[in-house]
MMTF fields as JSON, N, C-alpha, C and O atoms, coordinates in Angstrom:
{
  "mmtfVersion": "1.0.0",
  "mmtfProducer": "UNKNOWN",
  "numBonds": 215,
  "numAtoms": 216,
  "numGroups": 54,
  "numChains": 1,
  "numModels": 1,
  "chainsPerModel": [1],
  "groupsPerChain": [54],
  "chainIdList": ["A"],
  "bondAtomList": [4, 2, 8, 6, 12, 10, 16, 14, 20, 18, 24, 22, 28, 26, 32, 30, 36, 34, 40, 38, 44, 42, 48, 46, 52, 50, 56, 54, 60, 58, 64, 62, 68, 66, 72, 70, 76, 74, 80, 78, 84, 82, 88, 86, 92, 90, 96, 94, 100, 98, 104, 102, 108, 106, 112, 110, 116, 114, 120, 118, 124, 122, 128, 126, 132, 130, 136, 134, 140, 138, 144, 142, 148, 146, 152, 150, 156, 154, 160, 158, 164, 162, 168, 166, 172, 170, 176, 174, 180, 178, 184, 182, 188, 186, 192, 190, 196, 194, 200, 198, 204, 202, 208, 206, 212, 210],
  "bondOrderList": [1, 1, 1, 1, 1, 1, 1, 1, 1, 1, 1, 1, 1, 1, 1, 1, 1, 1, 1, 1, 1, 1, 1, 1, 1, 1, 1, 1, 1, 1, 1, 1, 1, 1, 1, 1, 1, 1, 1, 1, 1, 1, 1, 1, 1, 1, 1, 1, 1, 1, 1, 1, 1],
  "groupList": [{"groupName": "UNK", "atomNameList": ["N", "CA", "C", "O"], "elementList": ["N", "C", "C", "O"], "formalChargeList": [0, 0, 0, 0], "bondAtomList": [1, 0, 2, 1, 3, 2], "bondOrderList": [1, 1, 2], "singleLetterCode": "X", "chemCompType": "L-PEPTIDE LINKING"}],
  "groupTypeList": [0, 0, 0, 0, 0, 0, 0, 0, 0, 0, 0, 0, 0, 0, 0, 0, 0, 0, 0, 0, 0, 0, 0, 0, 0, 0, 0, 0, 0, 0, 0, 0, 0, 0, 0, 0, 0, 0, 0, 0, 0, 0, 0, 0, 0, 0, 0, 0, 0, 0, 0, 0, 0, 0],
  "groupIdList": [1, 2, 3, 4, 5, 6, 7, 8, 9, 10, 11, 12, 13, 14, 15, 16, 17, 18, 19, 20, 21, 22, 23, 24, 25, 26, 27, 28, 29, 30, 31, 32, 33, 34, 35, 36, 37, 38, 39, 40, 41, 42, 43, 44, 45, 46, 47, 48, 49, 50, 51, 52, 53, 54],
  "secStructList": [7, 3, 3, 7, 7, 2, 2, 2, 2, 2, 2, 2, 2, 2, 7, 2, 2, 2, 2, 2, 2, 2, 2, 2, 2, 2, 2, 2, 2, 2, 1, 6, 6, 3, 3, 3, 3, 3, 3, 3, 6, 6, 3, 3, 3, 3, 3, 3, 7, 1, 7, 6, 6, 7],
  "xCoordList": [95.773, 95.725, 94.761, 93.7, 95.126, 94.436, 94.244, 95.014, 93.551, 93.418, 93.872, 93.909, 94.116, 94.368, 93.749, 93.822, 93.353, 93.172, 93.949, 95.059, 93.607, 93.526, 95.084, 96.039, 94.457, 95.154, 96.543, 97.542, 96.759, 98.036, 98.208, 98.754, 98.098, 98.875, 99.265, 100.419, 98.395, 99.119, 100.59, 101.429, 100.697, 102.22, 103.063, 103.944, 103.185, 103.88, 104.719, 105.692, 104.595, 105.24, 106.105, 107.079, 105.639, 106.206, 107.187, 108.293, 107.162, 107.837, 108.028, 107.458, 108.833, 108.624, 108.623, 107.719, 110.103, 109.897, 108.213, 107.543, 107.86, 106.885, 105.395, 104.528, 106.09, 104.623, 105.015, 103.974, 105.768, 106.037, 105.395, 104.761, 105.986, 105.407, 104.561, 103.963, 103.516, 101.792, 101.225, 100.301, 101.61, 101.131, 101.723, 100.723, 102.73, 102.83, 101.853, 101.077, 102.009, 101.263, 100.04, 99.6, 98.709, 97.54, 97.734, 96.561, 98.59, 98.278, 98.051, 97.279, 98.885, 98.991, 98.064, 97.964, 97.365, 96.149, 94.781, 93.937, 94.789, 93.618, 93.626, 92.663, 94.642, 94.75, 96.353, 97.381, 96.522, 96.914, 97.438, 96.811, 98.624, 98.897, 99.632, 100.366, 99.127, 99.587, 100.947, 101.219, 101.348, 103.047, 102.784, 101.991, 103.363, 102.843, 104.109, 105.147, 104.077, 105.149, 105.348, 106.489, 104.644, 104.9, 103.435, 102.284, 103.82, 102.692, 102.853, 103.959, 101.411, 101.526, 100.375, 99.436, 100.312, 98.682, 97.883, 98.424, 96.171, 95.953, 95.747, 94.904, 97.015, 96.527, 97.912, 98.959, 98.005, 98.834, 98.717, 97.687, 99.866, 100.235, 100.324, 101.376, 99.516, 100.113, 100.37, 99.937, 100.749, 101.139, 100.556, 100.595, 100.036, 98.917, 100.38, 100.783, 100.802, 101.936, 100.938, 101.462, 99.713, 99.198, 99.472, 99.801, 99.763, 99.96, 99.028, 99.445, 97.707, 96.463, 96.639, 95.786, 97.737, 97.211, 98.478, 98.8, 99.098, 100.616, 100.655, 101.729],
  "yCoordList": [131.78, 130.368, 130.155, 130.776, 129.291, 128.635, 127.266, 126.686, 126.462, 125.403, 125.199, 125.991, 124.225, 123.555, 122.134, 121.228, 121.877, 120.398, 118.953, 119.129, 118.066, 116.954, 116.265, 115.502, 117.187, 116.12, 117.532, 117.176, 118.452, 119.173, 118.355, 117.343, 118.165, 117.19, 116.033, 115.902, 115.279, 114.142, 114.208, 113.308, 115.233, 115.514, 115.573, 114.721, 116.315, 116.425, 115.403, 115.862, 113.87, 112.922, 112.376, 111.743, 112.7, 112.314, 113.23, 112.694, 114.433, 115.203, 116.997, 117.972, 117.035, 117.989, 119.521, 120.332, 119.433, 120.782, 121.239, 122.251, 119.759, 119.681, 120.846, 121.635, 120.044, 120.408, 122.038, 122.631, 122.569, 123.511, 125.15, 126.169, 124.59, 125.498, 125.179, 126.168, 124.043, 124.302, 124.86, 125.609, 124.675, 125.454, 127.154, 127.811, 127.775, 128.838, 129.384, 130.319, 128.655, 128.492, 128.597, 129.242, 128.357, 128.292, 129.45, 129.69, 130.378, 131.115, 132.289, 133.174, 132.321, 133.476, 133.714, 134.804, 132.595, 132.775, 132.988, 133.869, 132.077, 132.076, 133.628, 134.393, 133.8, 134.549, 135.559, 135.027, 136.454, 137.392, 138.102, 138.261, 138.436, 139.595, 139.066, 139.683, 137.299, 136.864, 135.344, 134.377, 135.996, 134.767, 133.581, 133.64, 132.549, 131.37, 131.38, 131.194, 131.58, 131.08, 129.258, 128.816, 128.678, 127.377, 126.409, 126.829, 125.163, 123.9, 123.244, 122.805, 123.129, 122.042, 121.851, 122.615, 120.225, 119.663, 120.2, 120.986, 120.292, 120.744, 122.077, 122.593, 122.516, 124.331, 125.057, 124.788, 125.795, 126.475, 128.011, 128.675, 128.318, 129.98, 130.747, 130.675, 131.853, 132.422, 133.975, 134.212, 134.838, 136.243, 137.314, 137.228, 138.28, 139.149, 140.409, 141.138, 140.264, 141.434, 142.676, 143.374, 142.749, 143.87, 144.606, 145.312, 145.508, 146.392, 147.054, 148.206, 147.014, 147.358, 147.901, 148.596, 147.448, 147.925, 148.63, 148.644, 149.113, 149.707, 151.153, 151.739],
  "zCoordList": [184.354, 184.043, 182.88, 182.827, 181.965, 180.995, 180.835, 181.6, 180.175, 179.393, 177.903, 176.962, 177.977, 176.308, 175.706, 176.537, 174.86, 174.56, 175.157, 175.659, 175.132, 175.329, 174.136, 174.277, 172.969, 171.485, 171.893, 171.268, 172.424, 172.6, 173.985, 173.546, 175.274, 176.263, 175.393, 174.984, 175.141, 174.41, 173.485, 173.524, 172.8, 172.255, 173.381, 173.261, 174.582, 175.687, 176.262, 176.86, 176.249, 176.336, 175.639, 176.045, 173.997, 172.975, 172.461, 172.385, 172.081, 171.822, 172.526, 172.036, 173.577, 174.42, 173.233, 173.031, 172.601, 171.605, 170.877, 171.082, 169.785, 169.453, 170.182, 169.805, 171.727, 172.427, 172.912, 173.194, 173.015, 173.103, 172.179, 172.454, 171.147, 169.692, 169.761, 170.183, 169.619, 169.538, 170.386, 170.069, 171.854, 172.619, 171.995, 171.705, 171.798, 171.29, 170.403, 170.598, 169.391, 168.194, 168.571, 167.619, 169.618, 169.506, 170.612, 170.899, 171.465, 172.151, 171.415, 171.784, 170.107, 169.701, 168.546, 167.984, 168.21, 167.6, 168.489, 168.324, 169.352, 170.513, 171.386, 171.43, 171.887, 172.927, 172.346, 172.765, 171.754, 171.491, 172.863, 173.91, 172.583, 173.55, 174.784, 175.555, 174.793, 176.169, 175.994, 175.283, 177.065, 176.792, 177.583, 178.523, 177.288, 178.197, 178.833, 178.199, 180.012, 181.296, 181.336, 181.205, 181.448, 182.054, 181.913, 182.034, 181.654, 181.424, 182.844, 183.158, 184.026, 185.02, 184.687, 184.906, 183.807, 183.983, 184.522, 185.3, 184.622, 183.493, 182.914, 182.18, 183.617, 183.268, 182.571, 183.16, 181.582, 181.235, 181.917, 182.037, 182.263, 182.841, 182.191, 181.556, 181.867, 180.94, 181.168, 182.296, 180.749, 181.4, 180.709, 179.482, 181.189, 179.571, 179.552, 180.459, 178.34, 177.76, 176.806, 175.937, 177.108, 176.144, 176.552, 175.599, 177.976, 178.563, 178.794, 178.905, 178.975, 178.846, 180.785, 181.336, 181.399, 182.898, 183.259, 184.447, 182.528, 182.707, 182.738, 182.868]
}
């Protein structure tokens, strides 16, 4: 589980695609390596693909 900003939920109402890619967009700068499964207020899911435990 993660967090995200305040000013990325706020897109979420307005434009679902929108909010989609930024959340992409800041995982893969922020947090490398890991896929986001799913958004439930206020936490994003996310899955670690580095393979670091495989």
């Amino acid at each position: 589980m993660s967090m995200i900003s305040e000013r990325l939920w706020a897109m979420r109402p307005v434009d679902e695609e929108a909010f989609k890619t930024a959340v992409r967009e800041y995982y893969a700068i922020a947090h490398p390596g890991f896929r986001v499964i799913r958004a439930a207020y206020p936490y994003i899911y996310i899955q670690d693909e580095r393979g670091l435990y495989r």
